[in-house]
N, C-alpha and C positions, 0 to 999 in steps of 0.2 A: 504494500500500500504506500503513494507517494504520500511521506508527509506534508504537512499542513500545519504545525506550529512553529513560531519563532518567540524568542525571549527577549525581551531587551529591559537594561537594568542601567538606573541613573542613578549616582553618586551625587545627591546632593553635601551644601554646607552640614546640615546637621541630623539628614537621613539616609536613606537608600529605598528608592523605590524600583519597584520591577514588576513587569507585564508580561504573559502572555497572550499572544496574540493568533485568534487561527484566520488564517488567511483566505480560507475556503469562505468565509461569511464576513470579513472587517470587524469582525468584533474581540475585544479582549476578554478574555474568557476566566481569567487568573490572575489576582494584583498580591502583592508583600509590600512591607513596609518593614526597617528597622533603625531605629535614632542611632548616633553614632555620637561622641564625643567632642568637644573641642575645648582647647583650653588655652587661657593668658595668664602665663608665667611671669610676665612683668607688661607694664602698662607699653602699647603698643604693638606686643607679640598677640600673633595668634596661629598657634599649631593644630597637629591632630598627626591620630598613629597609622601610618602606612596600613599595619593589620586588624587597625579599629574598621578601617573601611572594609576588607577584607572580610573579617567577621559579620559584617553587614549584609554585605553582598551576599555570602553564603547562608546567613537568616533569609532573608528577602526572595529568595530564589525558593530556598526550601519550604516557607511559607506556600508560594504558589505551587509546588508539586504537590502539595497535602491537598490541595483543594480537586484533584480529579488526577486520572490515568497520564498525564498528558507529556510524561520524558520520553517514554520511546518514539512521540509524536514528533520532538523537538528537531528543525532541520536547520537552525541556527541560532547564534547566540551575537547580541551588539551592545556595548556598552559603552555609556558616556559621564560625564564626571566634573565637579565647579571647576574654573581654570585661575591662572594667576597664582600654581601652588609648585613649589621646589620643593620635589619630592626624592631626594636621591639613592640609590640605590647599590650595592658592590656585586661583584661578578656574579654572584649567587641570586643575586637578584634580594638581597635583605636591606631594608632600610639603614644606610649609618646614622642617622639623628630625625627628629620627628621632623614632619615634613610644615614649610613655612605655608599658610594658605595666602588667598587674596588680599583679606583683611590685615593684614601685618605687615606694620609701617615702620619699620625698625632701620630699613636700608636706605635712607632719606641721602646719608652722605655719601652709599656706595653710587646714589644716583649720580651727584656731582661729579664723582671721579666719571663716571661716562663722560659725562659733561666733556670735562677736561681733556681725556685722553680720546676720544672718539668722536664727538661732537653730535647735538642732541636732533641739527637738522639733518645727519647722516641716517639717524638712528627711525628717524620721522620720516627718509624717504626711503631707504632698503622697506623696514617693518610695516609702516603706514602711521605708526604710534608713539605716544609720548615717553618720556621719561618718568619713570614712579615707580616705590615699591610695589605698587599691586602686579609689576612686572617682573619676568621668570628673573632674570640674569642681575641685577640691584642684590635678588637672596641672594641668591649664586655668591657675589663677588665680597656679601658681608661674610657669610660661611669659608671662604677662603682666606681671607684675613682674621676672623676671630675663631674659628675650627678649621687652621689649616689641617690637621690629620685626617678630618672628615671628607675635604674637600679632592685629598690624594685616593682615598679610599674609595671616591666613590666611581662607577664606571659608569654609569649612566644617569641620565636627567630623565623621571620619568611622570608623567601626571598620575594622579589617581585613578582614571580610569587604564591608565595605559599598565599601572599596577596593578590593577583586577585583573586587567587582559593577560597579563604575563601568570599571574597565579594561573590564570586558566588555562593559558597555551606553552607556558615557559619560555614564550617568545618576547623580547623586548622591543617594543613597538609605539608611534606616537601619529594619531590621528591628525591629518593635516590643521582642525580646529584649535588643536592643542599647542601643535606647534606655532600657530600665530601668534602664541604667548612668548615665544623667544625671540628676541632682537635679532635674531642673526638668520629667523626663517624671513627670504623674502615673498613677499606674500601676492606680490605680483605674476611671479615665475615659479612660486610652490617647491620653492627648495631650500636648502641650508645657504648661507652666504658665508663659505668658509674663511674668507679674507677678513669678516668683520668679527668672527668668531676667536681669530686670533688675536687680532687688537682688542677684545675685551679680556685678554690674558684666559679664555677657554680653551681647553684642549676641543676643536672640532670629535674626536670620537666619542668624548663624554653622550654626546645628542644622539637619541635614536634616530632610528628607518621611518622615515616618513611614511606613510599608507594614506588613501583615501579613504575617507568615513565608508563604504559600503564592499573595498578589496578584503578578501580573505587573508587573516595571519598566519590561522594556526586551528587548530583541533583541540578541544576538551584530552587535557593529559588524565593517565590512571587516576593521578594522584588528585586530582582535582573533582575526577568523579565521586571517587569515596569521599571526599567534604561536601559538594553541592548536592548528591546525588542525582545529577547529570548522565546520562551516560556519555561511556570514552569515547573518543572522535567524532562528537560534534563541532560545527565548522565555525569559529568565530570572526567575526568581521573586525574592522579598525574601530569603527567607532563614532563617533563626535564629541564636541563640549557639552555641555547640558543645556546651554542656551541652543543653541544650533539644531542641537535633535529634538527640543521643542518649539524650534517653529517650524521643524518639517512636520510635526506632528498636531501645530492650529492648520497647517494647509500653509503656510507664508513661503512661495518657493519661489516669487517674481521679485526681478527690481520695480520699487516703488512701495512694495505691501511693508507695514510696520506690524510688530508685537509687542505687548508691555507683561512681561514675565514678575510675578513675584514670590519673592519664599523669602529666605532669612536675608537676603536684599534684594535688588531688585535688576532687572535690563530693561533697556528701551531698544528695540534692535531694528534697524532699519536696511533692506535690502537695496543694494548698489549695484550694478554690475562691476568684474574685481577692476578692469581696465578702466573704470571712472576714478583720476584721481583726486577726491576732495582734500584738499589744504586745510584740515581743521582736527586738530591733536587734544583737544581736550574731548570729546567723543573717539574712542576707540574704533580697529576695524582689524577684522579676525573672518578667518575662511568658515562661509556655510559648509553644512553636509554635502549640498549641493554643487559639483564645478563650476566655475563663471561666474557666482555669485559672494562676494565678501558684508560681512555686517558692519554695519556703520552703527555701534552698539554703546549704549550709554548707562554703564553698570552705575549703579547705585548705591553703599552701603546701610545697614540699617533701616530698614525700611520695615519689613515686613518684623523686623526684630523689635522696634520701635514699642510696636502693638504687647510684644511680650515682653518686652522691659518692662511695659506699664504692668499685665498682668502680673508678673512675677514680686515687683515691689507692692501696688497697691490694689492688688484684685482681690484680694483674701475672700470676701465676702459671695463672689463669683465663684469662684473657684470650690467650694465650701455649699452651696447650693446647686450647683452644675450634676455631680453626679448623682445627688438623690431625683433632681428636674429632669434627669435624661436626655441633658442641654449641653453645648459647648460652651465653657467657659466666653470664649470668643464670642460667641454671639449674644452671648447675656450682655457684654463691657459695652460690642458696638450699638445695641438696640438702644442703649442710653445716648449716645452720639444723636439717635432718631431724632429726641426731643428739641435739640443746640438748632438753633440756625443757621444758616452758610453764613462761615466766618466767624464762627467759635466766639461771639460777642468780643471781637479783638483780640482773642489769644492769638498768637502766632507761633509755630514751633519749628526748629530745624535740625533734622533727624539725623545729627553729627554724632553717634554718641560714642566715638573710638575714632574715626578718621571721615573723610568724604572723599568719596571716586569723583567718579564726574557729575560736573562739571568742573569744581574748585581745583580737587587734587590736591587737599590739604590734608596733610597729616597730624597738626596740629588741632586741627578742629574739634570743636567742643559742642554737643548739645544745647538747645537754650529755650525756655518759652520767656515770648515777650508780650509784654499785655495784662499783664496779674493784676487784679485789682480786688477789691472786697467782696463786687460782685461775682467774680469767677466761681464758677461752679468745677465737680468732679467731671462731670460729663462735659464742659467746655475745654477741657486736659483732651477727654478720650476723645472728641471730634478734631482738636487741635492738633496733633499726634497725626490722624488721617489726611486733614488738610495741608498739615509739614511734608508729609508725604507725597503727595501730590505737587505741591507747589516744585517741589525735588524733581520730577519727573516732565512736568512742563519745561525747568530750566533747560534740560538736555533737549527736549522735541523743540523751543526756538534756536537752540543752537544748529541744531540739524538743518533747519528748515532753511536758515539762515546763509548755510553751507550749501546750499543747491540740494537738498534732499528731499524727493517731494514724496508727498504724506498726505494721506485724505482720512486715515480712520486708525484705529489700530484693535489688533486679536488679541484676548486676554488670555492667560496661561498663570497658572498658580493658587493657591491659596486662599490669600486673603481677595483673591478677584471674582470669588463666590460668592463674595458679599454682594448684594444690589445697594449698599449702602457706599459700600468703599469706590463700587464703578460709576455711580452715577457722583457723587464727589467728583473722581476725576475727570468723568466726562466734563463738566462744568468746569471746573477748572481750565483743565488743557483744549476744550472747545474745539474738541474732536470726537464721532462715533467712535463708540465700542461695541465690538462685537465678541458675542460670547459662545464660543463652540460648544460643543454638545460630546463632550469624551469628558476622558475619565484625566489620567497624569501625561500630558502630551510626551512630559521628552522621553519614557521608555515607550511611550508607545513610535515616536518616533525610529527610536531604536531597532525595537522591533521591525521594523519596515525598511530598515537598511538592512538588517539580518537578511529579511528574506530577500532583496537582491540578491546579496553574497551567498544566499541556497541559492541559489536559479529560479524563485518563483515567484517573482515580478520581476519587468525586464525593466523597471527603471523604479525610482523612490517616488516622483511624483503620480504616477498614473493609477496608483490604487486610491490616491486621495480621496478622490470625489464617492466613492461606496465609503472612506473612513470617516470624514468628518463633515459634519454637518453644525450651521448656526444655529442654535437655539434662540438665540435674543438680541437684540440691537438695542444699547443707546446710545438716544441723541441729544446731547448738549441741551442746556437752557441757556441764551445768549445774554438775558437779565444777571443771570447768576455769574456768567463768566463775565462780564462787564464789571462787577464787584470784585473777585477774585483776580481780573485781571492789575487791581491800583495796589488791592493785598499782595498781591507778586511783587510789585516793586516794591512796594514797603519791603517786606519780609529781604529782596536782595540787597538792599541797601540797608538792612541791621547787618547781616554779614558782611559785607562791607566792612563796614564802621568797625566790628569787633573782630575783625582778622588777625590786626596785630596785637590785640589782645590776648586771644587764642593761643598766639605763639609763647607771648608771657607768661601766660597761665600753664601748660604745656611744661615751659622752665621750670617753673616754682613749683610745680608739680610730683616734678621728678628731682628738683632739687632736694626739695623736704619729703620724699619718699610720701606723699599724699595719695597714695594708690587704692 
């Protein structure tokens, strides 16, 4: 019997999700889920363990075998994973120290040395991208100055997802998504730039074998059967980033279409063709799953995290009534938001609470609500939190727009985008449709759908779409509401502003008086 399933498993920041998918009908048939760790050791860092994910991956998977017959069915396997993570590895393929993620700003001055030795518009036209720790090679060159043994030791650079794939194939391998993360893939020509690899003092072999998101690496080894309960020599594919294989998975495979992705932060990703070069470095661009096509992506920090700062500090009372109510914590905090009016009676918040990606690209940055008064309520916090958020995500969609990138609506993907409370916020705000698919976790199922290329049972990623995904809901802006929000966006840019160089002071004294 030709099989008919494929699996595909995403490594988020602080989960692991994974689907299968049979292909005979577009429907996922089997999902897992398993939380995974992460931790800050000192104010700025932020890790996590090579085989925290690992263990994930193999929960999440085994979750979905329990649910029906369906491994002997299995005719591929695709996995994807967050990016912006220096994860390194020695011959064995074992981690030498925990792997640095996105979030960890600790390489601020390794960036300058680029600066210096390499220069930043060299780096902006090979790569497409800016200078910042949230990028691979800044870890890289801190871990070689303050863990030089680690740095001798290690033989390869590999992502998280590209470290599940090698558990699972023993093959060390890096999805072309992934490598857009390194300065020295050009992303134009889809290859290593060995010349620039040297002037960042990198050994060229450290970097794996590039593969495209849907070419075959390698087969399920023994030894990975008996962990996953997989069986042996199933075929796994390269891969993608987790953003990328969720917008193959809203349907987003054209230049022009946008998605606004969230989980524990967030993307704005807008599709380019790769040979379009926009001149504009504080929005990111990294390879689709897709050939031809590059994202013009505007990551986020904190965002969706924002929501569980608050729950975790001030929701006691939610959280405490949730599971006798049969409720999510989450939806108890935001149905109180219901009550606030657009624009949080003047609270204004901005969803710094450890660094900002784009658009600022400060490391220094600080959290802040501005607005407090006596009137302030709890629930003008929890809508103000959502509206930070947003307002966050508008700043990158005018930058884009700005930059020749044209935009007419955008696909939601994530979490907190199941809210109708959280999408119509930002429809208003950003005074853009949203459209909201009708699946389950886009980027395994995305996954999924490259796997079964790499079976032989689509002959391409996009042309099973239209049987996979389907709209459920559209909204459409209120132009009163975003007329409001639009004078609150300037306010709210202009308090950051003003309190940039404060940021940075604050930041100092911070760590000078050990106030962590």
């Amino acid at each position: 019997m030709t099989k008919t399933l494929t699996l595909g498993i995403d490594i988020g920041t602080t989960n692991v999700k994974a689907s299968i998918l049979d292909t005979s009908t577009g429907k996922v048939v089997a999902h897992g889920s398993k939380d995974h760790p992460l931790f800050h050791p000192l104010a700025g860092y932020a890790e996590q363990e090579g085989d925290n994910y690992w263990a994930a991956v193999v929960s999440a998977i085994r979750q979905c075998l329990e649910q029906g017959n369906y491994a002997s069915d299995i005719a591929g396997i695709a996995l994807s994973g967050l990016v912006g993570v220096m994860l390194p590895v020695d011959k064995q393929g074992v981690p030498v120290r925990p792997a640095m993620i996105w979030m960890d700003a600790r390489s601020e001055p390794e960036c300058q040395d680029i600066r210096n030795a390499v220069g930043e518009s060299t780096i902006n036209h090979i790569n497409g991208n800016r200078l910042a720790p949230w990028f691979i090679e800044p870890k890289i060159l801190w871990m070689k100055k303050h863990e030089p043994e680690n740095f001798e030791r290690t033989h390869k650079f590999l992502s998280p997802a590209g470290y599940c794939t090698f558990k699972l194939t023993h093959e060390m391998t890096i999805n072309t998504g992934d490598a857009g993360l390194f300065y020295n893939y050009d992303y134009q020509k889809a290859q290593w730039h060995e010349s620039l690899a040297n002037e960042l003092g990198i050994p060229q072999e450290k970097y794996a074998t590039i593969f495209e998101s849907h070419e075959v690496i390698g087969q399920v080894t023994a030894r990975a059967s008996a962990e996953t309960g997989l069986p042996e020599g199933i075929i796994v594919v390269a891969g993608g980033t987790d953003i990328s294989s969720a917008a193959l998975g809203v349907g987003v495979t054209k230049a022009g279409q946008a998605f606004y992705s969230m989980g524990t932060g967030s993307n704005l990703g807008i599709m380019i063709p790769t040979e379009q070069r926009l001149d504009e470095f504080r929005i990111l661009k990294w390879p689709h799953v897709l050939p031809g096509l590059t994202m013009f992506d505007g990551p986020m920090a904190f965002t969706g995290a924002s929501l569980k700062w608050f729950r975790d500090q001030f929701a006691g009372p939610e959280m405490l009534i949730a599971p006798s109510a049969g409720a999510n914590e989450f939806d108890l905090i935001c149905a109180q938001a219901n009550n606030v009016p657009p624009g949080s009676h003047g609270l204004l918040y901005h969803p710094y609470l450890g660094t900002t990606l784009a658009p600022n690209w400060n490391s220094n940055a600080a959290g802040n609500f501005f607005g407090v008064r006596m009137t302030t309520t709890r629930s003008d916090f929890i809508r103000a939190v959502i509206e930070g958020v947003a307002f966050d995500v508008y700043s990158n969609l005018k930058i884009a727009q700005d930059a020749g990138a044209s935009i007419d609506k955008l696909i939601l993907n994530g979490g907190p985008t199941k809210s109708r409370l959280w999408n119509t916020i930002t429809s208003n705000v950003t005074n853009m449709p949203l459209e909201v698919p009708d699946i389950g976790e886009a980027a395994p199922l995305g996954d999924a759908i490259l796997a079964a290329v790499g079976a032989g049972i689509y002959a391409d990623p996009v042309s099973p779409l239209s049987e996979i995904v389907t709209i459920k809901e559209t909204i459409e802006p209120d132009p009163k509401q975003h007329q409001m929000y639009e004078e609150l966006f300037g306010l709210w840019s202009s308090i950051y502003g003003h309190l940039k160089d404060d940021m940075d002071e604050h930041r100092r004294l911070v760590t000078h008086y050990n106030l962590n």
